[in-house]
C-alpha positions as CSV (number, residue, x, y, z in Angstrom):
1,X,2.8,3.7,43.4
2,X,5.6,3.4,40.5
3,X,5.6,-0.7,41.7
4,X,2.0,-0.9,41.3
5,X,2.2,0.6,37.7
6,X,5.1,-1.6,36.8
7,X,2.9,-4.8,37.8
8,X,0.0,-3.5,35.8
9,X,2.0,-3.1,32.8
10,X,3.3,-6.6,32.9
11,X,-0.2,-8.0,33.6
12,X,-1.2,-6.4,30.3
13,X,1.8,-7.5,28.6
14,X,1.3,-11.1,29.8
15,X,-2.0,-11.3,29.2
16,X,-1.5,-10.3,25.5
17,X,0.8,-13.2,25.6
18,X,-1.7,-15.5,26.7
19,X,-3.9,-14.3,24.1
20,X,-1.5,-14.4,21.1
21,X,-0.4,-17.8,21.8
22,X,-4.0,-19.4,21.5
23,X,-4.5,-17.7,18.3
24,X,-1.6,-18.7,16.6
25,X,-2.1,-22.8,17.4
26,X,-0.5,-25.6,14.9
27,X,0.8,-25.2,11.9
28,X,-1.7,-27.6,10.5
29,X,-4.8,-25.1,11.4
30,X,-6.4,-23.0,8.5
31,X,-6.5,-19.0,8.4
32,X,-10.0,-18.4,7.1
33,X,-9.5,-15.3,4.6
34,X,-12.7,-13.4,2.7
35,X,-11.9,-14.2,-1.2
36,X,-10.5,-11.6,-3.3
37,X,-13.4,-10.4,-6.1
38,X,-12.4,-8.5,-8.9
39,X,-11.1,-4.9,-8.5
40,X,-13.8,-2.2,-10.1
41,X,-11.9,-0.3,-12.3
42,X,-12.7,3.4,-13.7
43,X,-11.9,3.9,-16.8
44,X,-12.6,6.8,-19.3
45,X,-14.0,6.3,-21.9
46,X,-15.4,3.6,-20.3
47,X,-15.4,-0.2,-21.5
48,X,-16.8,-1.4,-24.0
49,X,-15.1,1.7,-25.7
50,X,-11.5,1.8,-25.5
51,X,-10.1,3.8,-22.3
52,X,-7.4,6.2,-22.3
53,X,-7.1,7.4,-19.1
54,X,-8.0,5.2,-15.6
55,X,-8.9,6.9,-12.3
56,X,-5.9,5.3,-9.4
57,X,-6.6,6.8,-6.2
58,X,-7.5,10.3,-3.8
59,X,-5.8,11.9,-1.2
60,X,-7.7,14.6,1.2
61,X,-6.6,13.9,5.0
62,X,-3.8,12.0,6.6
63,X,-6.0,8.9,6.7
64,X,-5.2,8.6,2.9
65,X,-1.5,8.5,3.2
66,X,-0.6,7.6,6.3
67,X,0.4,3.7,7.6
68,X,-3.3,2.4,9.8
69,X,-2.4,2.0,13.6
70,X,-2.6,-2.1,14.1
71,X,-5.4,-3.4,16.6
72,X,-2.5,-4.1,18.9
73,X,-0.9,-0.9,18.9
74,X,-4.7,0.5,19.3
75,X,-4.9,-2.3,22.6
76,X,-1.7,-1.1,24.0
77,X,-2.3,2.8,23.7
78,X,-5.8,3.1,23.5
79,X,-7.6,4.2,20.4
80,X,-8.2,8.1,21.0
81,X,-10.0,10.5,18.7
82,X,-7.6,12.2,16.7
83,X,-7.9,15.7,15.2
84,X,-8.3,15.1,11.3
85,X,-5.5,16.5,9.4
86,X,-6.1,17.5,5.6
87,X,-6.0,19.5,2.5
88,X,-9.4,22.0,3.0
89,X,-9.3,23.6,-0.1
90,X,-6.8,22.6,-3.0
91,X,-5.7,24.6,-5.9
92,X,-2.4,24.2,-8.0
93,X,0.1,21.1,-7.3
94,X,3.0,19.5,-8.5
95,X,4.7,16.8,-7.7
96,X,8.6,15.8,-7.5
97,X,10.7,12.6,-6.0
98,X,7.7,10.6,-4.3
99,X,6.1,13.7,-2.9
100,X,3.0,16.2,-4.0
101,X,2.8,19.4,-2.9
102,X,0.1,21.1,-2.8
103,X,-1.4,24.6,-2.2
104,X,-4.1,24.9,-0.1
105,X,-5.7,28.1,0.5
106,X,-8.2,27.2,3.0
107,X,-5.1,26.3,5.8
108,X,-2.8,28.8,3.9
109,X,-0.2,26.4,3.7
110,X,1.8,24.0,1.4
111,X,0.5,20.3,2.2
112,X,3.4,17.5,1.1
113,X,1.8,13.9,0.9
114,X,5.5,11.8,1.0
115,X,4.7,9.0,-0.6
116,X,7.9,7.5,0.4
117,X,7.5,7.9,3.8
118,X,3.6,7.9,4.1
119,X,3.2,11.1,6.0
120,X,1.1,14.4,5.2
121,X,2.9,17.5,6.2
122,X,2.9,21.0,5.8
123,X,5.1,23.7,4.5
124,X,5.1,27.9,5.0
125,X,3.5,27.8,8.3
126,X,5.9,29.8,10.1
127,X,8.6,32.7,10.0
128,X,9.0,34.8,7.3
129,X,8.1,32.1,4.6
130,X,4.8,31.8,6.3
131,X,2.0,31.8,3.6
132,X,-1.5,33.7,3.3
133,X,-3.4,32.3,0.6
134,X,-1.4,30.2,-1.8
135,X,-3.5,29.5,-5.1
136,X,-0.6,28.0,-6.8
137,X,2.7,26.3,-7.4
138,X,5.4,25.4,-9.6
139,X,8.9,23.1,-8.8
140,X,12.1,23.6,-10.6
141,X,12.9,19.8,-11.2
142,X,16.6,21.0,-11.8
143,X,17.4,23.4,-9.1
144,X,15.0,21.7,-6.8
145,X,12.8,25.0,-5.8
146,X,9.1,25.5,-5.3
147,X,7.6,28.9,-6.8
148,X,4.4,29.8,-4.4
149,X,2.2,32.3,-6.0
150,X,0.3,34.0,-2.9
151,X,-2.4,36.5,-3.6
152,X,-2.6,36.8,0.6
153,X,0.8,38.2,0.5
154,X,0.8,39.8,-2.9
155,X,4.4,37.6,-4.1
156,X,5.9,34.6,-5.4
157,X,8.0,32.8,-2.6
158,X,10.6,30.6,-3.3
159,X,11.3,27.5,-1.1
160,X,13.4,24.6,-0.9
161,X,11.4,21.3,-0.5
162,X,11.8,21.0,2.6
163,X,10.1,24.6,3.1
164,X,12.9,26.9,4.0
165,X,12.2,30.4,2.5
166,X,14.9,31.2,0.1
167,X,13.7,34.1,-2.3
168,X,10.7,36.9,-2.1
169,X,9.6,38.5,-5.5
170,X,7.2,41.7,-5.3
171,X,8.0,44.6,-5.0
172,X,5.5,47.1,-3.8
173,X,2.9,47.6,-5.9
174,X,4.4,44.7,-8.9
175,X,1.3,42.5,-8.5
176,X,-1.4,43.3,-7.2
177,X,-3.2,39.7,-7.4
178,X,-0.4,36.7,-8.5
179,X,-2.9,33.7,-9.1
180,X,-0.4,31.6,-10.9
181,X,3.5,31.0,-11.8
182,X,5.6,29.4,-14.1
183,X,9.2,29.3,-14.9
184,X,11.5,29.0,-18.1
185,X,15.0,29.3,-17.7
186,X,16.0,32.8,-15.9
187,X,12.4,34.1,-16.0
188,X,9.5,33.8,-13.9
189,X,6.3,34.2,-15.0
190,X,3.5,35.6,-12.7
191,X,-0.3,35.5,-13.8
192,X,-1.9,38.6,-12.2
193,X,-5.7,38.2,-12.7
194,X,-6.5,41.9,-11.4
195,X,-4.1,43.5,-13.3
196,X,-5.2,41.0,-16.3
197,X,-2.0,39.9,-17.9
198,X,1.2,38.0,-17.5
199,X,4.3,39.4,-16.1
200,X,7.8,38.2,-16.8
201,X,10.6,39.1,-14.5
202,X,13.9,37.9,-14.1
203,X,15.1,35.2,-11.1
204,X,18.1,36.9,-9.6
205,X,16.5,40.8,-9.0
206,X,12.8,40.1,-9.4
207,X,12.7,42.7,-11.5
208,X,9.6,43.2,-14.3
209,X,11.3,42.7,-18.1
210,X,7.9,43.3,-19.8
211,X,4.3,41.9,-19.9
212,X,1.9,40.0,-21.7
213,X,-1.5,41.0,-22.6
214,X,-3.8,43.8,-21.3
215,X,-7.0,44.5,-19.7
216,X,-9.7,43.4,-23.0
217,X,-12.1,40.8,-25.2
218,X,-9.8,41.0,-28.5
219,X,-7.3,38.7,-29.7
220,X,-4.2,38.9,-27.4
221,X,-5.8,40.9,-24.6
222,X,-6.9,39.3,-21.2
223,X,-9.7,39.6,-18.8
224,X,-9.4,37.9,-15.3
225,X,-6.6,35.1,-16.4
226,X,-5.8,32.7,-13.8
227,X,-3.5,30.0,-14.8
228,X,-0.7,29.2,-16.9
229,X,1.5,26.9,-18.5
230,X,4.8,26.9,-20.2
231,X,4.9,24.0,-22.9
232,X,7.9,23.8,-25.8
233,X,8.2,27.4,-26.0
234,X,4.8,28.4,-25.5
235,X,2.4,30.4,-23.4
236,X,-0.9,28.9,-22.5
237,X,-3.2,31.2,-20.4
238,X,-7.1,30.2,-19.2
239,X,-8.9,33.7,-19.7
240,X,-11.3,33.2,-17.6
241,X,-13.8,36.0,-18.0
242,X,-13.2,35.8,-22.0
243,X,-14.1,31.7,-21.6
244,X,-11.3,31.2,-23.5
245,X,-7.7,29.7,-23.6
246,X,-4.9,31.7,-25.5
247,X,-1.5,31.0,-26.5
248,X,1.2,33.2,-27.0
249,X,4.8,32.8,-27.7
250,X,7.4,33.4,-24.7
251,X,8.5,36.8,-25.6
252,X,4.3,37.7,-25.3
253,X,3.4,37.8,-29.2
254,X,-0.1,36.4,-29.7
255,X,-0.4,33.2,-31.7
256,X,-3.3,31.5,-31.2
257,X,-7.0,31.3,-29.0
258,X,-9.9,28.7,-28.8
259,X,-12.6,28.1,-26.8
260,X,-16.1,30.3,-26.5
261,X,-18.6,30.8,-23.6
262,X,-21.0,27.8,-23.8
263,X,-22.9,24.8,-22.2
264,X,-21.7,22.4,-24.2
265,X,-18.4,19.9,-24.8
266,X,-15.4,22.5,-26.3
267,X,-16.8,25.6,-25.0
268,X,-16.0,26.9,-21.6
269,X,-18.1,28.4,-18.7
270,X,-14.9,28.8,-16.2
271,X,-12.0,27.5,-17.2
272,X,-8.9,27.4,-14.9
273,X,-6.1,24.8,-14.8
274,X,-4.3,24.1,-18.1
275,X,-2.1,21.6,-18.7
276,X,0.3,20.1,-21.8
277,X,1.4,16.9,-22.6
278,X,4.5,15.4,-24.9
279,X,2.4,15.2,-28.0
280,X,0.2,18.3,-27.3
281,X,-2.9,17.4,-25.9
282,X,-4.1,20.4,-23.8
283,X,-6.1,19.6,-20.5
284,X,-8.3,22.4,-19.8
285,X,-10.4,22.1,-16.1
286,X,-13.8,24.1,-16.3
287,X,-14.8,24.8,-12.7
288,X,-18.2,25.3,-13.5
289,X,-19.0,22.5,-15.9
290,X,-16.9,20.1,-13.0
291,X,-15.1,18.8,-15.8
292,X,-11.4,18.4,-17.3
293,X,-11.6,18.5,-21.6
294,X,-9.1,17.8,-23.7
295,X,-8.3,19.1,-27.3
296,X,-5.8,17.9,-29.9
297,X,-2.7,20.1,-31.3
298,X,-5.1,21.9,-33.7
299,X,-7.6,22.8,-31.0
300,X,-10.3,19.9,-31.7
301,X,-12.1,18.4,-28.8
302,X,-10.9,14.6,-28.2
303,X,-13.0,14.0,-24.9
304,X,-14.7,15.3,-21.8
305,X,-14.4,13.4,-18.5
306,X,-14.7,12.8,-14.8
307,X,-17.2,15.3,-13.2
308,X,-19.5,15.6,-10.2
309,X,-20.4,13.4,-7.3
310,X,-19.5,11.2,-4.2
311,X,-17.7,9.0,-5.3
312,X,-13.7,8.5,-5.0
313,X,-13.0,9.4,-9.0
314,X,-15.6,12.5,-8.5
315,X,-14.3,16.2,-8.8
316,X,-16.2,19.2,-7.5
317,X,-15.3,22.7,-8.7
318,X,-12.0,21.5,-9.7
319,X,-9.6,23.9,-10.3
320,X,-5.6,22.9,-11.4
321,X,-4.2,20.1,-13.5
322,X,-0.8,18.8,-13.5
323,X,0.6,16.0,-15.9
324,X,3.6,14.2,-14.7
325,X,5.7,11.6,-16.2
326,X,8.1,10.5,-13.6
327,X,6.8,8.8,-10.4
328,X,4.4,6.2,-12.1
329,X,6.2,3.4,-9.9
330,X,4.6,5.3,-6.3
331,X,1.0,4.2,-8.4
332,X,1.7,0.5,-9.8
333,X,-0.7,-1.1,-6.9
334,X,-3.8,0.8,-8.1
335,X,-3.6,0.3,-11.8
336,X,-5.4,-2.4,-14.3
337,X,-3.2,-4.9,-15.3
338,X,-4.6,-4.1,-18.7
339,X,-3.6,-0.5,-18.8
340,X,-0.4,0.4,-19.3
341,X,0.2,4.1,-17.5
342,X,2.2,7.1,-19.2
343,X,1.8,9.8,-17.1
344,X,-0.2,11.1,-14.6
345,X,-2.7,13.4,-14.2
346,X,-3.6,15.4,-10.6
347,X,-6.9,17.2,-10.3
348,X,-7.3,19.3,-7.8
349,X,-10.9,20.4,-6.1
350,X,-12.0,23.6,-3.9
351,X,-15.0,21.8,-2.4
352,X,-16.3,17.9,-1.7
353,X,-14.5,14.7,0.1
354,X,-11.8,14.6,-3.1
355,X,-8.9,17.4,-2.8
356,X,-6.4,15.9,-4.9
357,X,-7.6,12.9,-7.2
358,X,-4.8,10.9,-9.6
359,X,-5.5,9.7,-12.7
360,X,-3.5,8.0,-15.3
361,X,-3.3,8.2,-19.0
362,X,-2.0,5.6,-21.1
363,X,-2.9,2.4,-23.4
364,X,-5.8,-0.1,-22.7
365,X,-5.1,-4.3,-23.7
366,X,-6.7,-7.2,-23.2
């Protein structure tokens, strides 16, 4: 039996043979190759205007990321059905060294698209690190940690990147729902939307130092927050159920608030992620306008962009935003030769065929 397998193989093997050398001919015969047209690119504003920021590319399941199997490999093997592996339903991400990590609360999991080594994988899937309902994340670039808010188990675990558990914070009863984290220096700070304010504890006990906001419609009071941002010493918070964004200073004082409920371009109907850049644009995603907006240092509307669909640049209830300036190079293939990239932008979606879309901002040339 093993002999008659052994002579089937190598049948195969020289019949491929065969086959490969009658395809490959003289050097003198001509490949016939489709001509290349002209790459559609997205830009926003669009052309004529001048753009600003250019859609590159999306990532939802493994076929996004990974390296396609080759016709031979499918010949030799066979080309089985595979299970598709994905994100199901993305919230906050970050993204450090060639890799994005993102949480996804559908699979309760960390997904990591390695951009390096073209493979999606997943992180807090087992032990005691294994993960309910992550909604959001945050990566110490310096110490190299991931902070995972997880309103499944009520805490904010802390991994290495390569997804060993290394630190639990909550204590019975701390949070009660920890939608959001962010760090600066020795402090963590945990958005709670059900107890409707920021708290601050420190690294090393986990212990609570004080809070920010309370339960409320005024100036400095919250009502359902669910994301933050940390930005040259100050606090940004998306108060949802106010429809408002408000900033406070790191040690919780009230400074400043913008933003009304509204159906039109610089008010708000949900907003949730909330971003910073160098020179203080803030990047504010509205869930249920399906839109990111962004506003100058003073508050004043600049421009509105992407929005629904089916299409690859499309977002649908979107719901984080992360800028990041490093890791431009893992991008170069997708952009404009007119545009000259900055930073990036990653826009996260609950729902549709686009989980994590990448944008870039930067400066359009002809």
């Amino acid at each position: 039996m093993q002999k008659i397998k052994e002579k089937a193989i190598l049948g195969v093997i020289v019949w491929v043979v065969i086959i490969l050398s009658f395809g490959c001919g003289s050097g003198n015969r001509k490949v016939k190759t489709e001509p290349k047209g002209n790459q559609d690119y997205i830009f926003y504003p669009s052309l004529p205007n001048t753009p600003r920021y250019q859609y590159l590319t999306t990532f939802t399941t493994a076929a996004d990321i990974e390296k396609k199997k080759s016709k031979f490999f499918k010949f030799i093997v066979g080309d089985k059905e595979e299970k598709v592996r994905g994100i199901r339903k993305a919230y906050g991400a970050d993204m450090f060294d060639g890799v994005i990590y993102v949480c996804d609360f559908g699979a309760g999991a960390v997904v990591t698209i390695n951009l390096k080594t073209r493979e999606l994988g997943f992180l807090g899937i087992k032990g005691s690190g294994k993960l309910k309902k992550p909604i959001n994340l945050v990566i110490d670039k310096t110490d190299k940690l991931m902070y995972v808010a997880d309103v499944g188990r009520k805490q904010i675990l802390c991994y290495t990147l390569d997804g060993s558990v290394k630190h639990f914070y909550g204590k019975k009863d701390q949070f009660s729902k920890p939608v959001d984290v962010d760090i600066y220096q020795d402090k963590i700070f945990v958005c709670d939307v059900d107890k409707h304010q920021v708290l601050v504890i420190d690294k090393k006990e986990g212990n609570t130092l004080y809070t920010i906001g309370k339960p409320g419609s005024k100036e400095g009071q919250l009502f359902h927050p669910t994301n933050i941002c940390i930005r040259d010493g100050r606090l940004y918070v998306s108060d949802t159920t106010n429809f408002r964004i408000q900033v406070f200073d790191l040690e919780g004082k009230f400074t400043a608030t913008f933003g009304k409920i509204g159906d039109r371009p610089s008010t708000f109907t949900r907003p949730k992620g909330v971003d910073v850049d160098k020179e203080g644009r803030i990047y504010v995603v509205d869930a249920a306008f399906e839109n990111v907006q962004v506003f100058d240092r003073q508050f004043k509307l600049l421009l509105f962009m992407f929005g629904p669909g089916y299409e690859r640049h499309n977002i649908n209830l979107p719901a984080g935003i992360t800028l990041v300036y490093d890791n431009l190079e893992y991008f170069k293939e997708y952009l404009s030769p007119h545009f000259k990239a900055e930073y990036l932008l990653l826009v996260t979606s609950n729902f549709g065929l686009n989980k994590v879309n990448v944008y870039a901002f930067g400066k359009y040339s002809q």
